[in-house]
PDB file of N, CA, C and O in Angstrom:
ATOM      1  N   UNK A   1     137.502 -22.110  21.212  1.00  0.00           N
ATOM      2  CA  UNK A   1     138.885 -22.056  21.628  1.00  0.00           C
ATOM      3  C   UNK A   1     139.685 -23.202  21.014  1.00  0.00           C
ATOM      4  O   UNK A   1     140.800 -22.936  20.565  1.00  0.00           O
ATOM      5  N   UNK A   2     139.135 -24.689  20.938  1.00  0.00           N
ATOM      6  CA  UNK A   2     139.690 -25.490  20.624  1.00  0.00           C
ATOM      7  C   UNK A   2     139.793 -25.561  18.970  1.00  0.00           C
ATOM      8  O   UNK A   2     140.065 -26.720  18.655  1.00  0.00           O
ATOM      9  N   UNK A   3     139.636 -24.501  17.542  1.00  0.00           N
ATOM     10  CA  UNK A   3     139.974 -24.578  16.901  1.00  0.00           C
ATOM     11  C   UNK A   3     141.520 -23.184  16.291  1.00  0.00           C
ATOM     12  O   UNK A   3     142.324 -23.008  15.376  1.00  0.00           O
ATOM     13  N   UNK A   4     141.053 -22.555  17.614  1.00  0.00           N
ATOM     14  CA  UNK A   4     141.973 -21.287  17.629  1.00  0.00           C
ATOM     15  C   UNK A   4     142.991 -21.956  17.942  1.00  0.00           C
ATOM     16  O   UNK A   4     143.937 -21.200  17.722  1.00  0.00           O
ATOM     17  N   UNK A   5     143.402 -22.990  18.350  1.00  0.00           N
ATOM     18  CA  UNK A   5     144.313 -23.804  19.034  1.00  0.00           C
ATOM     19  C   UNK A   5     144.912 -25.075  17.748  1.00  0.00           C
ATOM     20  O   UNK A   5     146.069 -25.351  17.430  1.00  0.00           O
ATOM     21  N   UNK A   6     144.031 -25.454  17.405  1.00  0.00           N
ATOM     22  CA  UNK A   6     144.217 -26.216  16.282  1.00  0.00           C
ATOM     23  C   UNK A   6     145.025 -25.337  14.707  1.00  0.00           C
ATOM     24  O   UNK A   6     145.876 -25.755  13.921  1.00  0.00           O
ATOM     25  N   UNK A   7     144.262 -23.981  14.775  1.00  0.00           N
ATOM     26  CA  UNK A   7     145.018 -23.130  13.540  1.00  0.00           C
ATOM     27  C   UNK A   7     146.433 -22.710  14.041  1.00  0.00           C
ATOM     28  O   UNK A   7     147.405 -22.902  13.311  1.00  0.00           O
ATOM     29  N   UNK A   8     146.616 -21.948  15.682  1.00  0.00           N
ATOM     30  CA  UNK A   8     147.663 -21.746  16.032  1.00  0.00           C
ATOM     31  C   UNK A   8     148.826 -22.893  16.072  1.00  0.00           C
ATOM     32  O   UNK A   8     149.949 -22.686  16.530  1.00  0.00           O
ATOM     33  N   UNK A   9     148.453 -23.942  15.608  1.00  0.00           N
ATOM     34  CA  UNK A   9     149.437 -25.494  15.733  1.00  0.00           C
ATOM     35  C   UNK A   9     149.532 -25.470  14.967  1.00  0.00           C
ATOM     36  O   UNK A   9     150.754 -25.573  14.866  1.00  0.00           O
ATOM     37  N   UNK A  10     148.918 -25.350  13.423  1.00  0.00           N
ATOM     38  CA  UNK A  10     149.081 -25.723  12.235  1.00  0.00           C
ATOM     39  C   UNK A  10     150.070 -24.546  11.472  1.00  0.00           C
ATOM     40  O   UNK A  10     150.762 -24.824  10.492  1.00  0.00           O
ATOM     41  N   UNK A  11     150.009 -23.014  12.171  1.00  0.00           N
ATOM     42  CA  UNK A  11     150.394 -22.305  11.352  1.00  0.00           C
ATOM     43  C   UNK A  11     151.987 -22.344  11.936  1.00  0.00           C
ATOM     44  O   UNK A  11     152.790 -22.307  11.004  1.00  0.00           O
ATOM     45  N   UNK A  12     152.578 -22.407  13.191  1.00  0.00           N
ATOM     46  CA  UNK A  12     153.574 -23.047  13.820  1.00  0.00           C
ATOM     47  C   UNK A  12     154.313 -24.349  13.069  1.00  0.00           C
ATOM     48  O   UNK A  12     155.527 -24.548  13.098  1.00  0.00           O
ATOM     49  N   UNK A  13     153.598 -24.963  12.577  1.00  0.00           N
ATOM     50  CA  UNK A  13     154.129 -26.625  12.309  1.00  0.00           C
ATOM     51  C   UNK A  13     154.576 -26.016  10.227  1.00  0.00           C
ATOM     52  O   UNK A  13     155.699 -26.086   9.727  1.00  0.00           O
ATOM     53  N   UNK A  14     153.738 -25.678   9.756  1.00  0.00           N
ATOM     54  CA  UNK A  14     153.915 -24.952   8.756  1.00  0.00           C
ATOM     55  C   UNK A  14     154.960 -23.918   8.725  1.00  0.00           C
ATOM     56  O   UNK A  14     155.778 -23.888   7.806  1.00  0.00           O
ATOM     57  N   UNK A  15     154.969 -22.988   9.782  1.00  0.00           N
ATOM     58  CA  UNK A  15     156.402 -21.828   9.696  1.00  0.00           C
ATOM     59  C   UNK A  15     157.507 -22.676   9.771  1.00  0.00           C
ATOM     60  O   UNK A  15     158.440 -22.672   8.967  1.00  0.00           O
ATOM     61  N   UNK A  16     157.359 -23.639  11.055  1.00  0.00           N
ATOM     62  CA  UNK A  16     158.910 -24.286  11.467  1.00  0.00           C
ATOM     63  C   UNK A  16     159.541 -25.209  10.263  1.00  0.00           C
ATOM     64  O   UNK A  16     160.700 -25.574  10.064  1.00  0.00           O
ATOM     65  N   UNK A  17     158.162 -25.473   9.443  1.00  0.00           N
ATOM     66  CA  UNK A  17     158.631 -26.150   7.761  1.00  0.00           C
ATOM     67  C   UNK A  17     159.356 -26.194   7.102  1.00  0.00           C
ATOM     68  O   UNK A  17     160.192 -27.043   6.792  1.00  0.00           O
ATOM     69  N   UNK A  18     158.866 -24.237   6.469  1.00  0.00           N
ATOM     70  CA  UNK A  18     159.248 -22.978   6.132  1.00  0.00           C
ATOM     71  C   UNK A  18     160.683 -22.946   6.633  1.00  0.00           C
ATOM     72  O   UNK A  18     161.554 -23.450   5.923  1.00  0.00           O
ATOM     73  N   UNK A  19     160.905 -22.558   7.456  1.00  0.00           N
ATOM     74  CA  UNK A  19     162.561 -22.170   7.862  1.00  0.00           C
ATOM     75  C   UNK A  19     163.239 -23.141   7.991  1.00  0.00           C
ATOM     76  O   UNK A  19     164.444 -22.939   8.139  1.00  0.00           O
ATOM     77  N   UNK A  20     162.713 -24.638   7.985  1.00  0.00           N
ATOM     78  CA  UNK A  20     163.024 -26.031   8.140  1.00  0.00           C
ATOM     79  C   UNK A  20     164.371 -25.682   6.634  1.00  0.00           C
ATOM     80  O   UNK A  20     165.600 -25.635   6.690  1.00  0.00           O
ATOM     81  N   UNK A  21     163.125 -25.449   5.091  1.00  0.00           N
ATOM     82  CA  UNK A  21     163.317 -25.551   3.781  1.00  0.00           C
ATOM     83  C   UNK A  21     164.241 -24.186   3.656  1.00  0.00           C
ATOM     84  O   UNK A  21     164.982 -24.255   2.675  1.00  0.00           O
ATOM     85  N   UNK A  22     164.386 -22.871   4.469  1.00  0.00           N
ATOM     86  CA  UNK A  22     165.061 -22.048   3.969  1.00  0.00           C
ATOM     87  C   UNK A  22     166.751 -22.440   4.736  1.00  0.00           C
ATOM     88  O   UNK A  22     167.708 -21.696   4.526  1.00  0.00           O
ATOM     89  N   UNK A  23     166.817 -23.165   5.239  1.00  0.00           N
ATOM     90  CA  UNK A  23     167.984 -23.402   5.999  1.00  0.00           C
ATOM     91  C   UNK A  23     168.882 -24.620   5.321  1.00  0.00           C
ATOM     92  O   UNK A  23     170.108 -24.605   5.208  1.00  0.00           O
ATOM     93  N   UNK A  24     168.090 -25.559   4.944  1.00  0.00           N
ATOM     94  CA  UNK A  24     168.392 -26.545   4.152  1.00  0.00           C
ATOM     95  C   UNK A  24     168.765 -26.449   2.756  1.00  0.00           C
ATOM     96  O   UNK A  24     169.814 -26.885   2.281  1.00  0.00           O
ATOM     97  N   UNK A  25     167.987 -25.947   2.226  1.00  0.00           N
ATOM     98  CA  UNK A  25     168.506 -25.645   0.690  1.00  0.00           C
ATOM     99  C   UNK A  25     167.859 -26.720   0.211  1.00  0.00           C
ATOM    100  O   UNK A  25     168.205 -27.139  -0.894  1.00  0.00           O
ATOM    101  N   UNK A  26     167.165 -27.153   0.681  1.00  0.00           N
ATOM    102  CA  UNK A  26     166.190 -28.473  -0.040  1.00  0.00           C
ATOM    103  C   UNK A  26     165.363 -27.905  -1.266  1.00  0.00           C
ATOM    104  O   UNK A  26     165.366 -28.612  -2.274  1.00  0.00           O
ATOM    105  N   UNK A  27     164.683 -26.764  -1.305  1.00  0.00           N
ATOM    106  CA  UNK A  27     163.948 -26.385  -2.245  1.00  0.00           C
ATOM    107  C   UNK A  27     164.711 -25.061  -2.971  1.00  0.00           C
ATOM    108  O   UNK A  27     165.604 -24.736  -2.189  1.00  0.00           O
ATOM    109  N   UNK A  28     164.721 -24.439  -3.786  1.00  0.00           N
ATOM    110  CA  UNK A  28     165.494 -23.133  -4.508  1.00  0.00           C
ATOM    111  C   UNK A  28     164.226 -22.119  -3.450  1.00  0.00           C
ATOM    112  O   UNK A  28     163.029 -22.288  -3.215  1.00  0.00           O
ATOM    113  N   UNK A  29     165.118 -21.188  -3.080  1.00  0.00           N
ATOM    114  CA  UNK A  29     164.838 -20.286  -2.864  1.00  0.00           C
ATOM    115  C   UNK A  29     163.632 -19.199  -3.615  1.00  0.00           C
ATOM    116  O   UNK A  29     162.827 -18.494  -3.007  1.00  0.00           O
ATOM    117  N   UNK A  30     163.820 -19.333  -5.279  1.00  0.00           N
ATOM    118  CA  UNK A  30     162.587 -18.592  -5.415  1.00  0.00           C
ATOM    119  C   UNK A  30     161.467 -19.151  -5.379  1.00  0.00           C
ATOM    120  O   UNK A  30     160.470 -18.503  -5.700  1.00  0.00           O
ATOM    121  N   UNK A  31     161.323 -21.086  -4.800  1.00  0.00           N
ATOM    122  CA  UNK A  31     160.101 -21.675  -4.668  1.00  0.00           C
ATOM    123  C   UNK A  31     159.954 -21.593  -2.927  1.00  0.00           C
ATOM    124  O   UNK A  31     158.851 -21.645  -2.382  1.00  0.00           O
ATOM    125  N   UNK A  32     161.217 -21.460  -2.182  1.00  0.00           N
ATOM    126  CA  UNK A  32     160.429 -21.468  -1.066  1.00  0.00           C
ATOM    127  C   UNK A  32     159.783 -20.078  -0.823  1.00  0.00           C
ATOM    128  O   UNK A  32     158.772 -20.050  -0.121  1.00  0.00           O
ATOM    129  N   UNK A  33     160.189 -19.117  -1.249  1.00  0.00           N
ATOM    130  CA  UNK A  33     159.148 -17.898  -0.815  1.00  0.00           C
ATOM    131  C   UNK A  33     158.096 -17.888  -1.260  1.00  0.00           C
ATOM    132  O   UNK A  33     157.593 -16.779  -1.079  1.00  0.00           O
ATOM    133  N   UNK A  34     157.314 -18.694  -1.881  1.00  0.00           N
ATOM    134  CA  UNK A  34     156.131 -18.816  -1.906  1.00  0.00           C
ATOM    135  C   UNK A  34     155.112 -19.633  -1.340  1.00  0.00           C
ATOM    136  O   UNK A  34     153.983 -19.832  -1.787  1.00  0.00           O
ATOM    137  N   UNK A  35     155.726 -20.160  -0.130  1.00  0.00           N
ATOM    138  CA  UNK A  35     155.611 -21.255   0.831  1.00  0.00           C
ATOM    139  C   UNK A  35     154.383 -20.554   1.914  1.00  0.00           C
ATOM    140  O   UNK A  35     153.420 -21.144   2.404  1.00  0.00           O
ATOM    141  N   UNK A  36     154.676 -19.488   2.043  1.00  0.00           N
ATOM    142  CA  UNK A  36     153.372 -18.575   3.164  1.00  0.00           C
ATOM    143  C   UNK A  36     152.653 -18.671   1.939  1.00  0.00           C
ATOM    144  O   UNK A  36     151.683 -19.426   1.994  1.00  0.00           O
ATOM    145  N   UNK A  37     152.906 -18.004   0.638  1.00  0.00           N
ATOM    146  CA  UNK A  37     150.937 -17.952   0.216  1.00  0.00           C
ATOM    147  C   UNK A  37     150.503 -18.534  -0.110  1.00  0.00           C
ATOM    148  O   UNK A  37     149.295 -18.313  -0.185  1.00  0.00           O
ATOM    149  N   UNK A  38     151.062 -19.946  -0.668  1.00  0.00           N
ATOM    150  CA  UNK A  38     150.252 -21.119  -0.379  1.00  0.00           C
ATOM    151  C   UNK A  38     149.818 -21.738   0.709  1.00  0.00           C
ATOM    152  O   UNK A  38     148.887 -22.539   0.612  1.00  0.00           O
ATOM    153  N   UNK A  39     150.360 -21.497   1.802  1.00  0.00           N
ATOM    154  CA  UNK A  39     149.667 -21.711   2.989  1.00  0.00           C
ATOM    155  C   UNK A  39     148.613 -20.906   3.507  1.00  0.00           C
ATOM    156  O   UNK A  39     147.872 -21.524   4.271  1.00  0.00           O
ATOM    157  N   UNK A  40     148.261 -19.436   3.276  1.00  0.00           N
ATOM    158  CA  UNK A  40     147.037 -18.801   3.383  1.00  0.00           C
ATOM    159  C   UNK A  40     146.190 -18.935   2.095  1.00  0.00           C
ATOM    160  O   UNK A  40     145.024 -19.048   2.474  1.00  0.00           O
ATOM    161  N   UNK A  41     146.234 -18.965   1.066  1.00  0.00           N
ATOM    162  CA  UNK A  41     145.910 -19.729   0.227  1.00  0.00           C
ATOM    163  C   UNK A  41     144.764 -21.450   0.675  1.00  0.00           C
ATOM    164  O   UNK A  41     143.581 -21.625   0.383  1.00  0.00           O
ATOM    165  N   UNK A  42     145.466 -22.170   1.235  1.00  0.00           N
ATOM    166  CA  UNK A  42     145.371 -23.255   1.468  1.00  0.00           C
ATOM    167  C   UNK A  42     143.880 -23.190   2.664  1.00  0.00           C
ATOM    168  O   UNK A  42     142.804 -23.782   2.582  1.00  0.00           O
ATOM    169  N   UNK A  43     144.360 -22.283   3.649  1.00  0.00           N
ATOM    170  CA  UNK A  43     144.166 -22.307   4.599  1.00  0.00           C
ATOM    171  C   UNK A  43     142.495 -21.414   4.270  1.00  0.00           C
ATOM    172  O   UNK A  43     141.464 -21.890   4.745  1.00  0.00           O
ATOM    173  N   UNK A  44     142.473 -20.412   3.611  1.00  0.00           N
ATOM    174  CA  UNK A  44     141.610 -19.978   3.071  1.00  0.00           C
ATOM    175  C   UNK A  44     140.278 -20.722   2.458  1.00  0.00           C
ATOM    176  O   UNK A  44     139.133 -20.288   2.585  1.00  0.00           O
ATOM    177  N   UNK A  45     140.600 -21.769   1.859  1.00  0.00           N
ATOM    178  CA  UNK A  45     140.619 -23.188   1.430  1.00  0.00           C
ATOM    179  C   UNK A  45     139.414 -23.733   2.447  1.00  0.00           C
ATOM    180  O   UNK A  45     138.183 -23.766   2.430  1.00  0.00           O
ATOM    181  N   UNK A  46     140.402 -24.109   3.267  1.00  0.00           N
ATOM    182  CA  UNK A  46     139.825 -25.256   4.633  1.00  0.00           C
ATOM    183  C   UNK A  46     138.842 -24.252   4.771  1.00  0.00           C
ATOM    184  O   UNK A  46     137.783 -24.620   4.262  1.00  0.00           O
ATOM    185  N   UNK A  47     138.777 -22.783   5.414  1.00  0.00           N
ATOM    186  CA  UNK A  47     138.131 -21.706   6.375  1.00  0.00           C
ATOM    187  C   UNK A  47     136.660 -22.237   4.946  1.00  0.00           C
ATOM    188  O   UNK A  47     135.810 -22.924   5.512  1.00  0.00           O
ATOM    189  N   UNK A  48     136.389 -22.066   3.698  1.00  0.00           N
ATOM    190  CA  UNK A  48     135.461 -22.656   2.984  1.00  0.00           C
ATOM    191  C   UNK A  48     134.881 -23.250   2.864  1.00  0.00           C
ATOM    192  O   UNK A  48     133.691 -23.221   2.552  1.00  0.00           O
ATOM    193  N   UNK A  49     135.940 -24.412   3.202  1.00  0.00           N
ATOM    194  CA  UNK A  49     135.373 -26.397   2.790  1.00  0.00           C
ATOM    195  C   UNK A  49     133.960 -25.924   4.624  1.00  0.00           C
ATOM    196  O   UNK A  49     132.756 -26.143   4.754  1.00  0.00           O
ATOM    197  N   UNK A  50     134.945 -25.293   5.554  1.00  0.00           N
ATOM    198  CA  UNK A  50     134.060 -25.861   6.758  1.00  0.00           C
ATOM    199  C   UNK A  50     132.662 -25.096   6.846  1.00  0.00           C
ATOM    200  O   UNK A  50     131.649 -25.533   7.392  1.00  0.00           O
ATOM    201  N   UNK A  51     132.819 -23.780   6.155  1.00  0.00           N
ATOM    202  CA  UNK A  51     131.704 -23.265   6.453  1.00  0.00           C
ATOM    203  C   UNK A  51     130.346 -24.014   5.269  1.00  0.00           C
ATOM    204  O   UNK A  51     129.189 -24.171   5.658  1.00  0.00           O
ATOM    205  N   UNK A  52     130.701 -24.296   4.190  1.00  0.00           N
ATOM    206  CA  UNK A  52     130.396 -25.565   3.468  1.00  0.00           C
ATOM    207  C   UNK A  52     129.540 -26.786   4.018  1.00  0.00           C
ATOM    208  O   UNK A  52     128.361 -27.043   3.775  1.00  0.00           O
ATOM    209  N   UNK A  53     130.236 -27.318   4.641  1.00  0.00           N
ATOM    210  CA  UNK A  53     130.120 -28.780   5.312  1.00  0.00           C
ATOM    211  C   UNK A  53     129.038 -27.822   6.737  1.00  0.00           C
ATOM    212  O   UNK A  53     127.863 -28.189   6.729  1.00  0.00           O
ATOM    213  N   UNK A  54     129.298 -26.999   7.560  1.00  0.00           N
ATOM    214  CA  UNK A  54     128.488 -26.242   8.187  1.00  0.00           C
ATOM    215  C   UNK A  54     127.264 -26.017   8.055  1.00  0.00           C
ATOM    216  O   UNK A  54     126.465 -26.058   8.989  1.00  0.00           O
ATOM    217  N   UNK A  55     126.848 -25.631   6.327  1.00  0.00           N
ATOM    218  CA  UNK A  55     125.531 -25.296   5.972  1.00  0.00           C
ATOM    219  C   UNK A  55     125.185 -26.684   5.906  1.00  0.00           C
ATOM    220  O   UNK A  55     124.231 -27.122   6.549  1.00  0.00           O
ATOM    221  N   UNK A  56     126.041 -27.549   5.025  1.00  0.00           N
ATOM    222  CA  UNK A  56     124.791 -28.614   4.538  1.00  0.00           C
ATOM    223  C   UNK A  56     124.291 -29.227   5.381  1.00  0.00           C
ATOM    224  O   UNK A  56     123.134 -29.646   5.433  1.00  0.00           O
ATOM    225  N   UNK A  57     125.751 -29.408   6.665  1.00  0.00           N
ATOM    226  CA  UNK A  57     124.673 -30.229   7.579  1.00  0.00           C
ATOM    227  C   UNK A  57     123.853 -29.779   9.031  1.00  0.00           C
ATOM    228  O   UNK A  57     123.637 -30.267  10.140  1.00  0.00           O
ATOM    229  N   UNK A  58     123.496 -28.311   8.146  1.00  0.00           N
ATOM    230  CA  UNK A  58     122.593 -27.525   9.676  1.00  0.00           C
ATOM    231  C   UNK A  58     121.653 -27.969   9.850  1.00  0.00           C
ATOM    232  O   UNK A  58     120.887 -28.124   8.898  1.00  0.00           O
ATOM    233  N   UNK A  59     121.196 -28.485  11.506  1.00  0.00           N
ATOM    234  CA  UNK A  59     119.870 -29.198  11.694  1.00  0.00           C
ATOM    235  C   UNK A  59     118.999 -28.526  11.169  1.00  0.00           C
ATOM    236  O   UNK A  59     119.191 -27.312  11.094  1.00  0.00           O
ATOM    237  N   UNK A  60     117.808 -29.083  10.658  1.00  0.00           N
ATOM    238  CA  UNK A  60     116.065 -28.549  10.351  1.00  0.00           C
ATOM    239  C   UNK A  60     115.422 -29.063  11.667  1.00  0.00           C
ATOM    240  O   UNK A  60     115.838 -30.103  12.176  1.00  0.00           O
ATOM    241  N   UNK A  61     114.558 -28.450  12.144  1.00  0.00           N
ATOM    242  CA  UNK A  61     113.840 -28.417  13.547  1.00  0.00           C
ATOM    243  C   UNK A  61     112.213 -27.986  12.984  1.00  0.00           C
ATOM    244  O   UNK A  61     111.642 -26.897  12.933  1.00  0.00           O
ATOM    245  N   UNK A  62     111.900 -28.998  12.705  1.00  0.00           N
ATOM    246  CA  UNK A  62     110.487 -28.641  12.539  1.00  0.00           C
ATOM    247  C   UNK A  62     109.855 -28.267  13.581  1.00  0.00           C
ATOM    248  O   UNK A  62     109.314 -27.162  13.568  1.00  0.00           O
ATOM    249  N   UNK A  63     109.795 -28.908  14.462  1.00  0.00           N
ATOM    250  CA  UNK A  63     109.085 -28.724  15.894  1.00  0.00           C
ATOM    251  C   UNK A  63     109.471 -27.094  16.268  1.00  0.00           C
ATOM    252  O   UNK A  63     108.687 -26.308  16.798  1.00  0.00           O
ATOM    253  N   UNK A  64     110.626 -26.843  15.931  1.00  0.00           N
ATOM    254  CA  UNK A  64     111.256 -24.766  16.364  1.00  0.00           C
ATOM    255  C   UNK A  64     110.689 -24.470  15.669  1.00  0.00           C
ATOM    256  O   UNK A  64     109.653 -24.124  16.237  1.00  0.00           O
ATOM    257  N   UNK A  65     110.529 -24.233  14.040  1.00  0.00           N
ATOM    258  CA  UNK A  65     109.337 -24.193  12.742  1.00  0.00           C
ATOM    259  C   UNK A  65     108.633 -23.792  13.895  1.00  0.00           C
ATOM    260  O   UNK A  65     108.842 -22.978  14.794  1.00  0.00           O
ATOM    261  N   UNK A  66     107.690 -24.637  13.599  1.00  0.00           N
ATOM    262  CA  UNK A  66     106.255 -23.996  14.079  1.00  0.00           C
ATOM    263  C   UNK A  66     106.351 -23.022  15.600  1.00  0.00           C
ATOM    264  O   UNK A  66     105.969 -21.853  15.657  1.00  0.00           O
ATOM    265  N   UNK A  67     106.913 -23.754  16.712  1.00  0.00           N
ATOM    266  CA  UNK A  67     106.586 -22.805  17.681  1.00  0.00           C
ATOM    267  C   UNK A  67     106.850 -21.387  17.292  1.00  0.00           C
ATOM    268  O   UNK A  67     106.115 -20.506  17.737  1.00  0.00           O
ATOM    269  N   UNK A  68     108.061 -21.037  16.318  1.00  0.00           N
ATOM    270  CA  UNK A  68     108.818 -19.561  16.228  1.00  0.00           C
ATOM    271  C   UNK A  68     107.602 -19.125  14.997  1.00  0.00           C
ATOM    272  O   UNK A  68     107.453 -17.931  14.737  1.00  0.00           O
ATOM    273  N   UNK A  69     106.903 -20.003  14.397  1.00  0.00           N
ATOM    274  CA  UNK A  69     105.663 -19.438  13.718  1.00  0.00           C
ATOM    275  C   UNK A  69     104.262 -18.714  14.336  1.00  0.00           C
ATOM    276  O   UNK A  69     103.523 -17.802  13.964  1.00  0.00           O
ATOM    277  N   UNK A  70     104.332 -19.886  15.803  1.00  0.00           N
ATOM    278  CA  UNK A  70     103.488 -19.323  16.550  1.00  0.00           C
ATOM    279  C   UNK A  70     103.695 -18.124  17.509  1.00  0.00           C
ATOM    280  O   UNK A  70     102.807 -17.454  18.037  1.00  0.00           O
ATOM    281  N   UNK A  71     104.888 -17.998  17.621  1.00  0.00           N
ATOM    282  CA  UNK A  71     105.955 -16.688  18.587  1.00  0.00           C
ATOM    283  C   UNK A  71     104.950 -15.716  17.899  1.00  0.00           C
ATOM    284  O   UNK A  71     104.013 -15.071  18.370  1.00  0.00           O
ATOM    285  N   UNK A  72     105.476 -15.824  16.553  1.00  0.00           N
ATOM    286  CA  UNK A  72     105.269 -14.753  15.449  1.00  0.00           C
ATOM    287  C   UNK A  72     103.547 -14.125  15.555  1.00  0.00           C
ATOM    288  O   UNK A  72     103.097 -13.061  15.980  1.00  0.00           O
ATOM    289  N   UNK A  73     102.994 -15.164  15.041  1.00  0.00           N
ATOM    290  CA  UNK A  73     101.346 -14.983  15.393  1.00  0.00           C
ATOM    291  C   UNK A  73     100.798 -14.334  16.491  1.00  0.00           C
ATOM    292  O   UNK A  73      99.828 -13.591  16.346  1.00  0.00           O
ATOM    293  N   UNK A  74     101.266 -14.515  17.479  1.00  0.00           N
ATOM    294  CA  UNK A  74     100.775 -14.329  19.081  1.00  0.00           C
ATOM    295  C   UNK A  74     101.810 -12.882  18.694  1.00  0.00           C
ATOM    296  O   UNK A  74     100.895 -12.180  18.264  1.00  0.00           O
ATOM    297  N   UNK A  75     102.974 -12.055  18.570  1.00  0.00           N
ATOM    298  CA  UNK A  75     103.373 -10.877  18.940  1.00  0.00           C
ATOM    299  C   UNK A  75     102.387  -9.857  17.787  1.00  0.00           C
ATOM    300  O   UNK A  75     102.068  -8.679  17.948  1.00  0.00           O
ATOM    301  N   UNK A  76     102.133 -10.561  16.882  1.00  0.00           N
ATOM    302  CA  UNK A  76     101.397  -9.491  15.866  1.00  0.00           C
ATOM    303  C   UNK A  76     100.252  -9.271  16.278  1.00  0.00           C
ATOM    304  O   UNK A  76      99.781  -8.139  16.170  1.00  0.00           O
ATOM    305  N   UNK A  77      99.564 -10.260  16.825  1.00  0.00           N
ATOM    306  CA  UNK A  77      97.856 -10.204  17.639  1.00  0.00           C
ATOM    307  C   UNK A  77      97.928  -9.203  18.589  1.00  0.00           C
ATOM    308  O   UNK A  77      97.106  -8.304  18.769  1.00  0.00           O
ATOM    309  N   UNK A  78      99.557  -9.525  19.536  1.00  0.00           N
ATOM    310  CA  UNK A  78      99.306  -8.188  20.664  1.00  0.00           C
ATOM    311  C   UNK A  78      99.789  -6.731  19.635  1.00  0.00           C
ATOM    312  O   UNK A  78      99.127  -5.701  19.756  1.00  0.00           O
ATOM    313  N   UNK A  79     100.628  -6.768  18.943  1.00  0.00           N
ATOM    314  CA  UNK A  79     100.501  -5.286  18.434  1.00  0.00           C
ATOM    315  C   UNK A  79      99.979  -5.064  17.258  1.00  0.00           C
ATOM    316  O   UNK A  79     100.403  -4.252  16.436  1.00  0.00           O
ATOM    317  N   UNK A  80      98.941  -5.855  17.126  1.00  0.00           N
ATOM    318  CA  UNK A  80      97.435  -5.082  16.625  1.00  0.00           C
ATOM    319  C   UNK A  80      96.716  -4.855  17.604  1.00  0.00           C
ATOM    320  O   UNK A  80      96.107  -3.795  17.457  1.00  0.00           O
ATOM    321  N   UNK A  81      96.470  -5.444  18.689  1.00  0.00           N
ATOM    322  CA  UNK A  81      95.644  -4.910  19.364  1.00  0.00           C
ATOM    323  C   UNK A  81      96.209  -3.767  20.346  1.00  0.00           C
ATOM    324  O   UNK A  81      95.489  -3.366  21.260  1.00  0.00           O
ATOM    325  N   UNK A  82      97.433  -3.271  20.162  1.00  0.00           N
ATOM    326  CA  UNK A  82      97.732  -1.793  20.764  1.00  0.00           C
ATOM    327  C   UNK A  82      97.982  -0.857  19.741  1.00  0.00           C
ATOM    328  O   UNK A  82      98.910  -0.049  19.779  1.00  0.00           O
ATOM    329  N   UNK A  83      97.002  -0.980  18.650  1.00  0.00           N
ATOM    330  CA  UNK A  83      97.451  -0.324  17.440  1.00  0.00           C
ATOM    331  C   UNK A  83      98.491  -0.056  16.587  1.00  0.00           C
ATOM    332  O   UNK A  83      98.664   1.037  16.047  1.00  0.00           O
ATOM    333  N   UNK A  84      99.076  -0.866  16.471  1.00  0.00           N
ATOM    334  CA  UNK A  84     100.756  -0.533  15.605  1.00  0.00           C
ATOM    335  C   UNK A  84     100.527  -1.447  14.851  1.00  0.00           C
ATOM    336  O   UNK A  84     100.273  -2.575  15.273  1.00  0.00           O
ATOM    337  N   UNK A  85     100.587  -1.042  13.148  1.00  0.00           N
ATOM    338  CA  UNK A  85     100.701  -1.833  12.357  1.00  0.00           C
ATOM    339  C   UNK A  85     102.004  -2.697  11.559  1.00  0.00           C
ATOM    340  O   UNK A  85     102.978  -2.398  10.869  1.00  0.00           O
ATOM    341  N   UNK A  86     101.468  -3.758  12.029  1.00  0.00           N
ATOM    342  CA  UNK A  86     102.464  -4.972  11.274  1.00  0.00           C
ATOM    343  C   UNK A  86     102.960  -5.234   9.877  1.00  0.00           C
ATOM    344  O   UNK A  86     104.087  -5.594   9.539  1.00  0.00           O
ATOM    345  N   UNK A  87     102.130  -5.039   9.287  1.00  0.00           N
ATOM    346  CA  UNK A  87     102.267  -5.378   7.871  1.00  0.00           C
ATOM    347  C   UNK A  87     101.583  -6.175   7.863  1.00  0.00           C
ATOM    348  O   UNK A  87     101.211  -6.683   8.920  1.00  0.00           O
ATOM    349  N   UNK A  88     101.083  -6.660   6.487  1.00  0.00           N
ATOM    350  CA  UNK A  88     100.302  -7.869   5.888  1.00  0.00           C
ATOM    351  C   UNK A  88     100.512  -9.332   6.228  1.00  0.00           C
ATOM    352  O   UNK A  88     101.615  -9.756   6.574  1.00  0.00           O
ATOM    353  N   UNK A  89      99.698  -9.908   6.150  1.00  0.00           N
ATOM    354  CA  UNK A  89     100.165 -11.229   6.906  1.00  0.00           C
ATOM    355  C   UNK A  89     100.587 -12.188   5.085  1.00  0.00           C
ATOM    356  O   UNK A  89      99.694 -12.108   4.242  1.00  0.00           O
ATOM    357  N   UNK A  90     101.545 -12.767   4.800  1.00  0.00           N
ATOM    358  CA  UNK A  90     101.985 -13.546   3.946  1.00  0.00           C
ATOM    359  C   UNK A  90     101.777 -15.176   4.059  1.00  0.00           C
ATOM    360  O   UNK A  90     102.231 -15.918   3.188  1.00  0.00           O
TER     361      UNK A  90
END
């Protein structure tokens, strides 16, 4: 919730910009209409950088490793032994 909140502020603070620059005459007109797609553009951007920064710094859990290795071991033992084949062990 608290980043749905953070984009809904940013895209607000960015529009009120936007109409800030179309009211003013500060920028020519055929540069401010291109003011939204550089902002989804941009924003597109960030939605990247985080999923990025997300992977690199996803914990490794060795200790989950093995138990979810041993999960694994122990469900194939019981369905071999009710006859249903697993596949090969790798």
């Amino acid at each position: 919730m608290k980043h749905v909140v953070k984009i809904l502020t940013l895209v607000v603070a960015v529009s009120a910009f936007w109409v800030a620059l179309l009211q003013t005459s500060v920028i020519p007109p055929s540069h401010t209409w291109l003011l939204p797609i550089y902002f989804i553009v941009s924003l597109g951007c960030y939605g990247l950088l985080m999923v990025g920064v997300g992977v690199m710094c996803f914990p490794i859990c060795p200790e989950e490793a093995l138990l979810l290795q041993q999960d694994i071991k122990e469900a194939k033992e019981y369905l071999k032994g009710r006859g249903i084949d697993v596949g090969s062990d790798f």
